[in-house]
N, C-alpha and C positions, 0 to 999 in steps of 0.2 A: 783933874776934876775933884771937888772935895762938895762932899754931900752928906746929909743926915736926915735919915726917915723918921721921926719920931711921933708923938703921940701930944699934942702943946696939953690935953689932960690929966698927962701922966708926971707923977711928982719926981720921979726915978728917972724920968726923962730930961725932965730938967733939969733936977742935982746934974747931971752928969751934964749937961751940955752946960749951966755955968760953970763946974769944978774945971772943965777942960777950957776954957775962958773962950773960945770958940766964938769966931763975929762974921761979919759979912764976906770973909773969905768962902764960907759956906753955902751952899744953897742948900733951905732948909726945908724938909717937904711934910708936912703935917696928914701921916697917912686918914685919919678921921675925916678930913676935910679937904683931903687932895686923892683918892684913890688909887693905890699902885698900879700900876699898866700892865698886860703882859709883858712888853717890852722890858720894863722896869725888871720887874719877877724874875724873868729871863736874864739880864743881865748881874743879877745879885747871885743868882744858879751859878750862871758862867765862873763866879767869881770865888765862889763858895763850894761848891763841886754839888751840893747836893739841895732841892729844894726842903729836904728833913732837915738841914743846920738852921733853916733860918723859920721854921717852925716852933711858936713857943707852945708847950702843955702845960702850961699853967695857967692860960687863958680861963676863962671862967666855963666859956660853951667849950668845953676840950671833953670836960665832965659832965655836961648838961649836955649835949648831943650824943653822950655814950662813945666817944671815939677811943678813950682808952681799952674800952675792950673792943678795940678795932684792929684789923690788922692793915694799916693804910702805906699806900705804894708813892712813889714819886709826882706820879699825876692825881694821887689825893690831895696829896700837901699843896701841890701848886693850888689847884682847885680851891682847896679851903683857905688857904693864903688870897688869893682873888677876890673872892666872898664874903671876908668877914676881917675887917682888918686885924683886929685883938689877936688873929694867929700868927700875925709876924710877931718874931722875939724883937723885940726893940730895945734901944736905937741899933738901928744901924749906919754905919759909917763907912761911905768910899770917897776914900783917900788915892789920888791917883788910880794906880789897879789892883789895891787890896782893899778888902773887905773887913768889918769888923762887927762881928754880932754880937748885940744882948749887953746884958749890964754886968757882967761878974768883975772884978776887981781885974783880975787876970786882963783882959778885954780894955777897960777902961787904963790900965798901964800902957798898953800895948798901944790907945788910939794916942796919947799922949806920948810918947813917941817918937813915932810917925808923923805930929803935925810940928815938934820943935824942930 
């Protein structure tokens, strides 16, 4: 299975999905306009160990709902992750049965990789 949750409004999103030249190998799922599933959610946990790795705080509402001075548990993240797309750190990439969050350099070496 090779897959990418991304955001088609996010510019970050794209650099990274043309830089990794990335085609119809993929199923591509535009979480704004496709809504992650628990299933989904669940499956990215399994994969990742924690529903906090695939949590971004840099989201805009991370700071506008006061969550940083929160002290949120496993069933917050999934919760908010559910709710509000902008809280998954994006893109994500599963590649067979690894996972790869977020946009760091580090990340994007690693998804590149894994698809030559």
């Amino acid at each position: 299975m090779k897959k990418v949750y991304y955001l088609s409004t996010c510019d970050t999103c794209k650099r990274i999905i043309k830089e990794l030249g990335i085609g119809d190998e993929f199923e591509y799922q535009d979480i704004k306009t496709k809504k992650i599933t628990e299933e989904q959610l669940n499956q990215m946990k399994n994969l990742s160990a924690s529903y906090e790795s695939l949590f971004s705080r840099v989201a805009r509402k991370y700071k506008e709902q006061g969550l940083k001075d929160k002290i949120l548990m496993e069933d917050d993240y999934k919760f908010l992750i559910l709710n509000e797309y902008t809280f998954l750190k994006r893109p994500v990439f599963i590649i067979d049965k690894k996972i790869f969050i977020g946009n760091s350099k580090k990340n994007v070496e690693a998804v590149k990789k894994a698809i030559s």
